[in-house]
matplotlib code that plots the C-alpha trace (Angstrom):
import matplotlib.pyplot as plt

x = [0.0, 2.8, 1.9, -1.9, -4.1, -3.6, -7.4, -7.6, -4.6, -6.6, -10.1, -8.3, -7.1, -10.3, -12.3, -9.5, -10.1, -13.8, -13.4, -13.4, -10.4, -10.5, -7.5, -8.9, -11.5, -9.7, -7.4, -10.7, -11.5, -8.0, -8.1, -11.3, -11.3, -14.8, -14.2, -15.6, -18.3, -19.8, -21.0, -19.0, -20.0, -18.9, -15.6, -14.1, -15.3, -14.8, -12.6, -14.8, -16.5, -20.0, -22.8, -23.0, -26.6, -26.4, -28.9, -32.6, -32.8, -30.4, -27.3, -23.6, -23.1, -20.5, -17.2, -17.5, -20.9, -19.9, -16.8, -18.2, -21.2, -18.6, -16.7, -19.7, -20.5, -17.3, -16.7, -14.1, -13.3, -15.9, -18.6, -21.4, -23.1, -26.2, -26.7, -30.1, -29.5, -26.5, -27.0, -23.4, -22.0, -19.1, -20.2, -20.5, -17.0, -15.6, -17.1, -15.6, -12.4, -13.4, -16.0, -16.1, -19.3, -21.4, -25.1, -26.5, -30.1, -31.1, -34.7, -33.2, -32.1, -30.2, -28.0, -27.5, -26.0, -24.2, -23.0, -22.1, -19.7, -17.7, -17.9, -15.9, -13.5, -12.5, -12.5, -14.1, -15.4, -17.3, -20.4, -23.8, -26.0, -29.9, -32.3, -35.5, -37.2, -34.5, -37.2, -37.6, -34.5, -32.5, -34.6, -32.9, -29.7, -30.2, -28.9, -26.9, -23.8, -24.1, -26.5, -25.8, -29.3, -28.1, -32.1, -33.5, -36.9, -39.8, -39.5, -37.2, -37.0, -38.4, -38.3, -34.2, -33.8, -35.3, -32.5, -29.8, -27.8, -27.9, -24.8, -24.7, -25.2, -27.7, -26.8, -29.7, -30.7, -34.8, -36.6, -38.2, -39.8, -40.3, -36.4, -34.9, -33.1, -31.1, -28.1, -29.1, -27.1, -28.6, -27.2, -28.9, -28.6, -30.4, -33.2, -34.1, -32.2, -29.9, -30.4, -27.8, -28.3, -25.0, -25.4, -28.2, -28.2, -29.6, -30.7, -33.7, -35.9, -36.2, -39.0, -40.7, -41.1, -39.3, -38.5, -40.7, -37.7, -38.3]
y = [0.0, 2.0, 5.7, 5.0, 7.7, 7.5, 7.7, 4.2, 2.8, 3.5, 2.2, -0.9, -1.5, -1.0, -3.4, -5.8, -5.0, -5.5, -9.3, -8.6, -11.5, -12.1, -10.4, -10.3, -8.0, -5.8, -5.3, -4.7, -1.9, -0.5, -0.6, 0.9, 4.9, 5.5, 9.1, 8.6, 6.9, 9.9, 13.3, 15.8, 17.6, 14.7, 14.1, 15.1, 11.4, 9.6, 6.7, 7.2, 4.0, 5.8, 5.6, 8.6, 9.8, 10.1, 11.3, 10.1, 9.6, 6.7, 5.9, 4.4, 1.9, 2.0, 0.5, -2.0, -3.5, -3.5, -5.4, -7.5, -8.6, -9.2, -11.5, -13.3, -14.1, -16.4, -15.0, -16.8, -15.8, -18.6, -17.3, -15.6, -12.8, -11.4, -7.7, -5.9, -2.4, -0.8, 2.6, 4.1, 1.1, 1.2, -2.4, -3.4, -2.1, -4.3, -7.3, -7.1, -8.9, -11.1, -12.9, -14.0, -11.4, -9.1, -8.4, -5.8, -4.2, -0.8, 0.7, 4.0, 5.1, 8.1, 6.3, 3.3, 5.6, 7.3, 4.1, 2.9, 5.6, 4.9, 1.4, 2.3, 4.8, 2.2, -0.2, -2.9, -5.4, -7.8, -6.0, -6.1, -3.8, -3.6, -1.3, -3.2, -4.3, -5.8, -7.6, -10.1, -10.8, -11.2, -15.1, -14.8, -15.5, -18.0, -19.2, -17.4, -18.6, -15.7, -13.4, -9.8, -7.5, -3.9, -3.0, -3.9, -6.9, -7.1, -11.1, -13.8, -12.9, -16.5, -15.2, -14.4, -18.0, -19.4, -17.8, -19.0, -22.4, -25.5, -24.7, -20.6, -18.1, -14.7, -12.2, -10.2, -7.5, -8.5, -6.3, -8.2, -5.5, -1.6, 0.1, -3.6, -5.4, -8.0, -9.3, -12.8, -15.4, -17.9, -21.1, -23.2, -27.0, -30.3, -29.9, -26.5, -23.2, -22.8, -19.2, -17.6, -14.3, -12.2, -8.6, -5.7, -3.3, -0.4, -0.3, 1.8, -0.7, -2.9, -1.8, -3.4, -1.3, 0.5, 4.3, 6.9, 10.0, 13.2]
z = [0.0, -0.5, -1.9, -1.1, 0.7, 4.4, 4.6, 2.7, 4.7, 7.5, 6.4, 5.3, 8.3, 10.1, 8.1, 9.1, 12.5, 12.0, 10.6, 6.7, 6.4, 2.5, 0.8, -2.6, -1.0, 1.1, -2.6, -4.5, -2.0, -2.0, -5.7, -6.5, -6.0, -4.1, -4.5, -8.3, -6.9, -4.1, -4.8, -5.6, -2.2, -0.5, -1.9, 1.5, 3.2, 0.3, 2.6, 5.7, 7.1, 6.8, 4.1, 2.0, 0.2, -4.1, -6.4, -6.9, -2.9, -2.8, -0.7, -1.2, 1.2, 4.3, 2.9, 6.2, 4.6, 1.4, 2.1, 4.8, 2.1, -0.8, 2.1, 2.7, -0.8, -0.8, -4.3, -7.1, -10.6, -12.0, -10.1, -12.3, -10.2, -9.9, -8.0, -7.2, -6.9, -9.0, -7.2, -7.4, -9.0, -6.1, -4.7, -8.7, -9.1, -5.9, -7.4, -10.9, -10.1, -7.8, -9.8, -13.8, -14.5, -12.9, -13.9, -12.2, -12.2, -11.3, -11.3, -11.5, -15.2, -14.4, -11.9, -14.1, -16.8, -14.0, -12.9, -16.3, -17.1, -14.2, -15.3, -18.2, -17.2, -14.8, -17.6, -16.0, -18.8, -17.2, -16.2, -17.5, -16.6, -17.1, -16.0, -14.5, -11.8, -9.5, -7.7, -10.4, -10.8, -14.3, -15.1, -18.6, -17.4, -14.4, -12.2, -10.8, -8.1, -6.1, -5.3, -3.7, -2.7, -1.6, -0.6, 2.2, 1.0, 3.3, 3.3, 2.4, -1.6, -3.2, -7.0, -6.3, -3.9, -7.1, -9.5, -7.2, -8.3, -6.0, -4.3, -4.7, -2.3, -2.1, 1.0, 1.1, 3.9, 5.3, 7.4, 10.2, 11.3, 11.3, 11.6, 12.0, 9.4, 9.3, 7.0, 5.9, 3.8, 2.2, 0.5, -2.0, -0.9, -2.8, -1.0, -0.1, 1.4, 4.6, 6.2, 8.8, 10.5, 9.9, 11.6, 11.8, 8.6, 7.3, 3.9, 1.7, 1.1, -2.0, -4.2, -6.8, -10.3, -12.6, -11.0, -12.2, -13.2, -13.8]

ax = plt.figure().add_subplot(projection="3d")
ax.plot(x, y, z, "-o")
ax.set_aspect("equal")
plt.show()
């Protein structure tokens, strides 16, 4: 980390702290410059551990969640990947190299095409995005081996368990009830799904539809 920012240095070394062990992860975040990925008005706490808002009422994760969920995932460059909520793209951008491709859904249109111009100044080739319902899922191209959900679902997401190979894994934040959410992993076994409880969130909720822009 020689020459890096001495902010990144020390967020790296807090997510460390905080049980993010993968090293593949912890170089994704070092490698990806999150400053691209905030407003310009926030520039300032680009490598801060805190979320940060972004246009059309959205948010850009804490660093901590998004490398704890990308640690979680268990990720390896064969794994085909499926991501609900594109926002920034910053969590997109950490998965690029850990996985063989990314597709990624966004209900927004303006933050997709935000998203998708940092995509290529970072030249990172192997994402698709779409603009669509992430609800639903991407069915055209199931299954998936890994499933990432950066909106907080109401229940246990069936249509998304469904899109998930036997063997993969979704880790998907559910809100079991008003202001309490929980991070959830979920593996795909023979016969049905295996749940584990991983740490309380805070995510804007997963909605179904496409965004209505003006």
């Amino acid at each position: 980390m020689s020459g890096s920012d001495p902010r990144k240095v020390q967020l790296l070394m807090a997510l460390r702290n905080q049980g993010v062990r993968d090293l593949a992860v912890l170089e994704a975040i070092e490698k990806t410059p999150r400053e691209l990925f905030v407003e310009k008005a926030f520039a300032d706490q680009s490598y801060a551990d805190t979320a940060l808002p972004i246009s059309c009422g959205q948010t850009i994760s804490q660093p901590f969640v998004v490398a704890f969920m990308t640690d979680r995932l268990n990720l390896d460059k064969r794994c085909k990947v499926l991501e609900i909520g594109t926002g920034s793209g910053y969590q997109t951008a950490i998965l690029s190299p850990l996985c063989r491709r990314v597709y990624t859904i966004e209900r927004y249109r303006t933050l997709s095409l935000a998203a998708q111009e940092r995509f290529r100044k970072l030249k990172l080739p192997n994402i698709t995005p779409l603009v669509a319902d992430g609800s639903k899922g991407w069915p055209q191209q199931a299954p998936f081996d890994r499933i990432i959900v950066t909106a907080a679902a109401k229940e246990m997401p069936q249509v998304l368990c469904e899109q998930l190979a036997v063997g993969g894994i979704m880790v998907v934040p559910i809100e079991e009830r008003a202001g309490v959410q929980n991070l959830v992993r979920v593996i795909r076994t023979e016969t049905g799904f295996e749940t584990e409880n991983l740490l309380p969130v805070r995510f804007v909720p997963l909605v179904e539809g496409l965004a209505r822009e003006s």
